[in-house]
Phi, psi and omega in degrees: 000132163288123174234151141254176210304313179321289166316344160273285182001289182306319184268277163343326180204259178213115174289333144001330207092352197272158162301157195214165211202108145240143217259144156210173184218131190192189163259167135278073184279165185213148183209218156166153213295143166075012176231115165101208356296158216223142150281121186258292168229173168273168170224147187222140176174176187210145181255140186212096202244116199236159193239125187218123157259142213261175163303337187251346234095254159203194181235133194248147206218121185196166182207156193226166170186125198239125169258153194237108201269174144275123159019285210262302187269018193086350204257117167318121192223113201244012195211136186216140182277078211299137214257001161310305180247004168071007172265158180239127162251138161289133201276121197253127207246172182311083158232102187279115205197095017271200191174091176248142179239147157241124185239111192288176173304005197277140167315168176249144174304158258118135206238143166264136190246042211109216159286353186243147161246148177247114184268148158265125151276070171243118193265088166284114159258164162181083178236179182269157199291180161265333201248092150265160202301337176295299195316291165326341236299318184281351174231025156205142220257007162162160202276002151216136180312077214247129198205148161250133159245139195242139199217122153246138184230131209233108180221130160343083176341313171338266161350288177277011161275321173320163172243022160319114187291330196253106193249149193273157171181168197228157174199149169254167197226134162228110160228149174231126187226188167258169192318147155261162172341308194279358202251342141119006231260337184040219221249021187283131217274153184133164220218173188237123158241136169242149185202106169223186200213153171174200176184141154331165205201144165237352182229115187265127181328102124053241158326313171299332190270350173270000166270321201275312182106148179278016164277321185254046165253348186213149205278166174288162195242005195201158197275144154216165161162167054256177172261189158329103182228175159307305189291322176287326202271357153275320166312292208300306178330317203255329184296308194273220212016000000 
């Protein structure tokens, strides 16, 4: 189905330019081979994204932060008992800054489900890691970064027939990734699943905004980089030490 770029635009953010807050909640799951999957954490986090346009399309300009829970009660959890290795690590929780995107003109794929459109994201990685494995040992699973992150984004046919800049939507997340860094996992084989949910938001939970802090309440106004990764912001991290 034809959607144009523009029309994701609106649903992923704002065509306006104004800022957007997206909010989500899910789990971590882990596994390795003939072990698990195991529940590892609960996940919380916000997306604060503002859509500007460039000559070539546009730019998407954002920044994020993620808490990482216990399971079970749910509770920001800063110290975690890894049951791979039987070691307890501190836990280094989301704050990405920037996250940035440049998106050309191609429509985002899109399915009509009815009275709902659904846009697909899917984000294939394969670059060399910031954490190499000589450097690294004990906190990287390998000298290149290999990941999927996967998005469906969900709005009202309705909605995007309107001339609204900003259209509501709800989306699910998936990524599979490799250990982090901070868990200590060094090459030992097995993967990270994330499986969340969420929506645009005019209201941040309470507690996340008291984690997150007023800097990741609000998107950036101007392109930068690079961005922000789990991974860089431990090279940096170990690099200052």
């Amino acid at each position: 189905m034809d959607f144009s770029l523009v029309d994701f635009m609106r649903v992923r953010a704002s065509g306006d330019g104004a800022e957007t807050i997206s909010w989500w909640t899910g789990d971590v799951y882990g596994w390795r081979r003939d072990d698990g999957p195991h529940h590892l954490f609960g996940f919380e986090g916000l997306n604060v994204a503002r859509a500007v346009r460039a000559d070539d399309g546009w730019r998407l300009l954002s920044r994020e932060a993620a808490a990482y829970l216990d399971p079970e009660t749910r509770q920001v959890v800063d110290a975690w008992d890894n049951p791979f290795t039987g070691e307890r690590v501190e836990v280094q929780h989301v704050f990405n800054d920037p996250v940035n995107q440049r998106l050309g003109d191609r429509p985002v794929p899109a399915t009509r489900l009815g009275e709902q459109v659904a846009f697909n994201v899917d984000v294939r990685l394969a670059y060399p890691s910031p954490l190499r494995v000589a450097d690294h040992p004990r906190h990287s699973a390998g000298d290149t970064y290999r990941a999927m992150e996967l998005f469906q984004f969900f709005a009202r046919a309705g909605d995007l027939d309107s001339e609204m800049p900003d259209v509501p939507c709800v989306f699910s997340w998936c990524r599979v990734s490799p250990w982090l860094p901070w868990m200590a996992m060094g090459q030992r084989e097995g993967a990270l699943v994330y499986h969340c949910r969420g929506a645009k938001t005019a209201e941040v939970p309470g507690r996340l905004r008291e984690h997150v802090g007023e800097h990741f309440l609000h998107a950036p106004t101007a392109w930068s980089a690079p961005n922000m990764t789990s991974w860089t912001a431990f090279a940096a991290r170990a690099a200052a030490s």
